[in-house]
FIDREN-508528 format. One line per 5 residues: number of its first residue (from 0); their letters; for each residue x, y negated, z of N, C-alpha, C, O. Coordinates in pm, 1 decimal, padded with zeros to 6 digits. Example, Ala and Ser with C-alpha at 12.3 -4.5 7.8 and 13.67 -1.06 7.14 Angstrom:
BEGIN
0 = as = 01319.0,00569.0,00780.0,01230.0,00450.0,00780.0,01320.0,00330.0,00780.0,01423.6,00331.9,00846.5  01285.0,00225.0,00708.0,01367.0,00106.0,00714.0,01290.0,-00003.0,00787.0,01340.9,-00113.8,00803.9
***
This chain:
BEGIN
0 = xxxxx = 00082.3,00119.9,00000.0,00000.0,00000.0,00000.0,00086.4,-00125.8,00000.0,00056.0,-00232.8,-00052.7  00178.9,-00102.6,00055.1,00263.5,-00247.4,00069.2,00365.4,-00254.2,-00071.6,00410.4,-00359.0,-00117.9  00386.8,-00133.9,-00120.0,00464.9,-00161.1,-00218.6,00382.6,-00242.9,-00362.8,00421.6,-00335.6,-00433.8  00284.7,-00180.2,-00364.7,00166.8,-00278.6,-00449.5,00154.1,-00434.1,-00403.1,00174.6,-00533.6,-00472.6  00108.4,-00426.7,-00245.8,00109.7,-00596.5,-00264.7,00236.1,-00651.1,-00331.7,00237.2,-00739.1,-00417.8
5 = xxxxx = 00344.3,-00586.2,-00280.1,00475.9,-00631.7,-00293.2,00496.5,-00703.1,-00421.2,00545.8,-00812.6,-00448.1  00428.9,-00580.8,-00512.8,00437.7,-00625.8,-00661.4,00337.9,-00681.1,-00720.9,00348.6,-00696.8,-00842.5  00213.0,-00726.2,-00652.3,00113.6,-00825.0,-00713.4,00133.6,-01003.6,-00630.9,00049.9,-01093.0,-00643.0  00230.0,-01012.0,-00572.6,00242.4,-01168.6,-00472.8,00323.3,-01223.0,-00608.5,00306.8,-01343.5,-00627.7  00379.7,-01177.5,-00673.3,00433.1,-01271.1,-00797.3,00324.5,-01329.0,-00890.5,00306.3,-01447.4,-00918.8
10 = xxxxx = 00247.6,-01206.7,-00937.2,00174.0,-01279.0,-01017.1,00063.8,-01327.3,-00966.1,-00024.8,-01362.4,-01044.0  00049.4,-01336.8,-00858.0,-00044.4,-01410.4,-00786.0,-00011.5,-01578.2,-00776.9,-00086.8,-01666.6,-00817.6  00136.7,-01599.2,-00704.8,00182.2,-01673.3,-00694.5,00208.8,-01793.6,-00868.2,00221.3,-01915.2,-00853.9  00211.7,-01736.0,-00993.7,00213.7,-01777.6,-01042.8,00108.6,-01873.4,-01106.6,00128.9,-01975.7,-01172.0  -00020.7,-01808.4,-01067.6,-00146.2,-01881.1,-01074.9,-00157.0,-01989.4,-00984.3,-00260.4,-02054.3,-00999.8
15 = xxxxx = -00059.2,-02040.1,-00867.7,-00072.4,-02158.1,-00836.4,-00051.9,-02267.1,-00836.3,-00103.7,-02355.8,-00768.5  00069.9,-02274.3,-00955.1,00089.0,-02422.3,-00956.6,-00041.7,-02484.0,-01105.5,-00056.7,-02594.6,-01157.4  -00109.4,-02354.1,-01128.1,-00166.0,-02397.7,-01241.7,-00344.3,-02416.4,-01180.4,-00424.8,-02441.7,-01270.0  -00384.0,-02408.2,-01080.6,-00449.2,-02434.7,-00964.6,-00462.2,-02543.3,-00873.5,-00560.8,-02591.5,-00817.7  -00331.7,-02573.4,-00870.5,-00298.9,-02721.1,-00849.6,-00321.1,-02824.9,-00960.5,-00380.1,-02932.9,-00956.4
20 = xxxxx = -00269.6,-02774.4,-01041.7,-00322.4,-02901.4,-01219.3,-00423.7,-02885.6,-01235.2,-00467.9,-02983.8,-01294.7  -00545.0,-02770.0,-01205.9,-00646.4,-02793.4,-01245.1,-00709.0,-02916.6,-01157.9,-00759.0,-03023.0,-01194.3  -00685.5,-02857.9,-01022.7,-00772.8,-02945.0,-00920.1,-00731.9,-03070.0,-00969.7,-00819.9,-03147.9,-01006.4  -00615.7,-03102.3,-00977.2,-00559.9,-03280.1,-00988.1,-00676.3,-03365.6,-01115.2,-00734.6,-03473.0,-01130.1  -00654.9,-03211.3,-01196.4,-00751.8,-03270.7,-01339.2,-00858.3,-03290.9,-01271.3,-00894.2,-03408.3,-01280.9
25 = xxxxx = -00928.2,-03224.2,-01203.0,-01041.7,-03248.5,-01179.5,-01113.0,-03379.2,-01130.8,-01212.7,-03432.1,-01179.9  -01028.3,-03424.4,-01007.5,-00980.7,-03492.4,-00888.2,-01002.7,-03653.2,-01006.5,-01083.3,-03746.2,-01002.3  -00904.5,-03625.4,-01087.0,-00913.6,-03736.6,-01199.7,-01053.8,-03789.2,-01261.5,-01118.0,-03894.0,-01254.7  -01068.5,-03667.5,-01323.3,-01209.9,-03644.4,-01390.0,-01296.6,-03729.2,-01341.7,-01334.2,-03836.7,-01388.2  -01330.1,-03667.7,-01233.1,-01449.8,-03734.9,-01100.2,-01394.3,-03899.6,-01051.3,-01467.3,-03992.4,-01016.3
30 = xxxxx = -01281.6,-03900.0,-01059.3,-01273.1,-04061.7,-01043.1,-01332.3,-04185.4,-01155.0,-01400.9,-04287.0,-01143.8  -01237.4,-04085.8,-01308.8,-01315.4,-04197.4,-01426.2,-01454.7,-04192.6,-01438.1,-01521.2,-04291.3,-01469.6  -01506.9,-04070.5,-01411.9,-01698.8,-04073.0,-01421.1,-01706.4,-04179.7,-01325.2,-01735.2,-04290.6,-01370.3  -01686.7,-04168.3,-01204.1,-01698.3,-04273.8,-01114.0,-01684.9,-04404.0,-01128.9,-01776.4,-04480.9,-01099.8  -01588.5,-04437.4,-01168.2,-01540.8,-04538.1,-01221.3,-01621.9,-04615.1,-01328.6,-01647.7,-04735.3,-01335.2
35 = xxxxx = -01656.9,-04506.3,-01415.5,-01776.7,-04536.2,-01558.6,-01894.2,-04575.2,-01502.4,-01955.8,-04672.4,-01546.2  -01933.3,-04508.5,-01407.5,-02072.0,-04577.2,-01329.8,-02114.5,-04686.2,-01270.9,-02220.6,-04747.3,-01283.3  -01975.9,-04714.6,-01172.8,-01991.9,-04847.8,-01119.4,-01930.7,-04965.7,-01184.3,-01901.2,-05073.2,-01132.2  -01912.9,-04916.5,-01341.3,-01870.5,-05016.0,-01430.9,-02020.5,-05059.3,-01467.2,-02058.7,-05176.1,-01473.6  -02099.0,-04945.5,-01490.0,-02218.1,-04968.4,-01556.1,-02308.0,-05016.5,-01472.8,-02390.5,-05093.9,-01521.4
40 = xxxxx = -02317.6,-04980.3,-01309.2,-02372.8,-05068.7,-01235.2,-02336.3,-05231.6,-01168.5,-02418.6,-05313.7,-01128.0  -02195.3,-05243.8,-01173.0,-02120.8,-05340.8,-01115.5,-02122.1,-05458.7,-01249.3,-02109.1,-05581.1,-01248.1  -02139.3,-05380.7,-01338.6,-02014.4,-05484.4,-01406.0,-01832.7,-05435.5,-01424.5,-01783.3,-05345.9,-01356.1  -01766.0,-05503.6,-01513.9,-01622.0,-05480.5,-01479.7,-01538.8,-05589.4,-01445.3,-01420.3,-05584.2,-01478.2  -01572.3,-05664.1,-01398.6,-01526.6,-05801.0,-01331.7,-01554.6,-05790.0,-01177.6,-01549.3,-05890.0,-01106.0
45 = xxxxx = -01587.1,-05654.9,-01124.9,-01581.8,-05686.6,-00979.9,-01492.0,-05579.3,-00907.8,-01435.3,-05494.5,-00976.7  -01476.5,-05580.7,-00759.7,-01334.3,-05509.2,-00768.2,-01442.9,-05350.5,-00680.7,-01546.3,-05350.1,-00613.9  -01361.3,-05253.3,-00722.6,-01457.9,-05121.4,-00692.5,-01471.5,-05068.9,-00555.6,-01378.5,-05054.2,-00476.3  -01593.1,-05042.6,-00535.4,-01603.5,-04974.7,-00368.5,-01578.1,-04828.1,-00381.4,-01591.7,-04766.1,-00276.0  -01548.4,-04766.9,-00473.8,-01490.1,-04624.0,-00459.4,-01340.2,-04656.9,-00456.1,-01296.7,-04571.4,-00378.9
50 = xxxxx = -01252.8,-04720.3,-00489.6,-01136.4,-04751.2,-00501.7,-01094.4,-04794.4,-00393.0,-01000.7,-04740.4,-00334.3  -01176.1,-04931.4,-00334.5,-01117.7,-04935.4,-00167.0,-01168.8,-04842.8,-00067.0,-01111.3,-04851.1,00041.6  -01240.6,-04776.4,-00073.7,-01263.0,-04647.0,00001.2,-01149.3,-04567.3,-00009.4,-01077.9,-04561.6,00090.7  -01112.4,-04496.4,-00121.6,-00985.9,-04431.0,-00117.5,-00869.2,-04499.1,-00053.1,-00812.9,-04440.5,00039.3  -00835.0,-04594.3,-00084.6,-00720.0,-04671.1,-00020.7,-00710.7,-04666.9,00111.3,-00609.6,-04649.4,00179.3
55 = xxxxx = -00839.1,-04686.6,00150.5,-00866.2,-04707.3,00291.2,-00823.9,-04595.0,00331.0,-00718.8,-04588.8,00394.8  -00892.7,-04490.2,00303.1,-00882.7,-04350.3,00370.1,-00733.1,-04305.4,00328.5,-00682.0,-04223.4,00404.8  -00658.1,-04346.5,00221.1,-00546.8,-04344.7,00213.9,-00420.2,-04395.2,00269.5,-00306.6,-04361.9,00235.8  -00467.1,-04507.2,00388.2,-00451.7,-04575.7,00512.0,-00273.4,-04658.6,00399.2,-00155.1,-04639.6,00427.8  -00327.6,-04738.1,00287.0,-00197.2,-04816.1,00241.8,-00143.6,-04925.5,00322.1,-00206.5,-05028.3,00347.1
60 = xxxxx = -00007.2,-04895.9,00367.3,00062.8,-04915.6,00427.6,00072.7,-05077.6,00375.9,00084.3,-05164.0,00462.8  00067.9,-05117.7,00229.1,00075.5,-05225.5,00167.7,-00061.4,-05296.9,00101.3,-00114.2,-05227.6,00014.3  -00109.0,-05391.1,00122.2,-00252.3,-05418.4,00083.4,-00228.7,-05447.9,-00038.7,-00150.3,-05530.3,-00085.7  -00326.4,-05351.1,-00106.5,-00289.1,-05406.8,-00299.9,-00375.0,-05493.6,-00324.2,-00481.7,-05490.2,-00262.8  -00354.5,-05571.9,-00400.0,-00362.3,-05670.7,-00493.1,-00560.7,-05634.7,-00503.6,-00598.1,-05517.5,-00508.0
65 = xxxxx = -00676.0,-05764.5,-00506.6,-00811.1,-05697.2,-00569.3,-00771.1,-05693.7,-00696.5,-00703.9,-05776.2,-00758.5  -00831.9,-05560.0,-00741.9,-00856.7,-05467.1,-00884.7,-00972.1,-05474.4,-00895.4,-01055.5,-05476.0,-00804.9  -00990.8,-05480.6,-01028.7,-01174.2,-05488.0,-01074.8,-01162.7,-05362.6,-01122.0,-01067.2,-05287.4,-01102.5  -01285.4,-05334.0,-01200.4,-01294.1,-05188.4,-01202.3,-01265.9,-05192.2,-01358.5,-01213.7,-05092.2,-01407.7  -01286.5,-05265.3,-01413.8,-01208.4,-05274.4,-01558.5,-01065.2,-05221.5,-01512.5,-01033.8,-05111.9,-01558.9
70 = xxxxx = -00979.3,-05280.3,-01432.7,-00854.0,-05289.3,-01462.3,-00804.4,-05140.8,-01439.1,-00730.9,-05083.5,-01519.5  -00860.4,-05072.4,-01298.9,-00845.5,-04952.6,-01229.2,-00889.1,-04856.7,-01395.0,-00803.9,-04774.9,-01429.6  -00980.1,-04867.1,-01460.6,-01035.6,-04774.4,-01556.1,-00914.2,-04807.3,-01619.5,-00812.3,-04750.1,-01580.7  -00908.6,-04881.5,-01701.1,-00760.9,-04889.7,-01840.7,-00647.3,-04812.9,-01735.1,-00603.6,-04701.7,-01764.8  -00603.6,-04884.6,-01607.5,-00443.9,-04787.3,-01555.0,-00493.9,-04609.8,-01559.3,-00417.3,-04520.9,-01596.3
75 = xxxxx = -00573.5,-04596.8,-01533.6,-00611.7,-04471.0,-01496.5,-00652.7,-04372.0,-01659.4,-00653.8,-04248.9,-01663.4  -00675.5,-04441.5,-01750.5,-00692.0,-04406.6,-01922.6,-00517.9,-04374.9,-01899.0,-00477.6,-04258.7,-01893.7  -00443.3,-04468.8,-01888.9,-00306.6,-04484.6,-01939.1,-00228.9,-04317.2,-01838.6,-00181.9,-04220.8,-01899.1  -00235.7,-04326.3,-01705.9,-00217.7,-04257.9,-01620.5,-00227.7,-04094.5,-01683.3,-00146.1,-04005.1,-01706.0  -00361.0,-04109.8,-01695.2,-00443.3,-03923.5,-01780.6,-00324.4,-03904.2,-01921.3,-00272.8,-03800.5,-01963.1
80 = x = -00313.3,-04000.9,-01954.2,-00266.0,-03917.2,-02120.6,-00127.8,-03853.2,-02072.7,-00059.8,-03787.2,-02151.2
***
């Protein structure tokens, strides 16, 4: 029994860094939809409440600059490719 796990933790292990890129894609994904919405509800001249939420909860050490949600959408187009 152990000699089997022994020899399935590799290819197990190899499925995770590609597990990790998915989630990140995902993670992304769900930000630009987000982003697309409160463009379409906001406007893109105002600065985004999903964006300072993250920050927040991201506890930045440095207060960034207000971002409108135009600007956050184009870095984040540029970011994905």
């Amino acid at each position: 029994m152990t000699a089997e796990l022994e020899n399935t933790i590799p290819d197990i292990a190899k499925f995770v860094p590609d597990i990790i890129r998915h989630k990140r894609n995902l993670r992304l994904l769900w930000l630009r939809w987000r982003l697309f919405y409160e463009q379409f509800r906001f406007g893109s001249d105002v600065e985004s409440p999903t964006m300072r939420r993250l920050l927040h909860k991201a506890r930045s050490s440095s207060p960034l600059p207000a971002r409108t949600i135009g600007a956050w959408r184009q870095a984040i187009r540029h970011f994905s490719r």
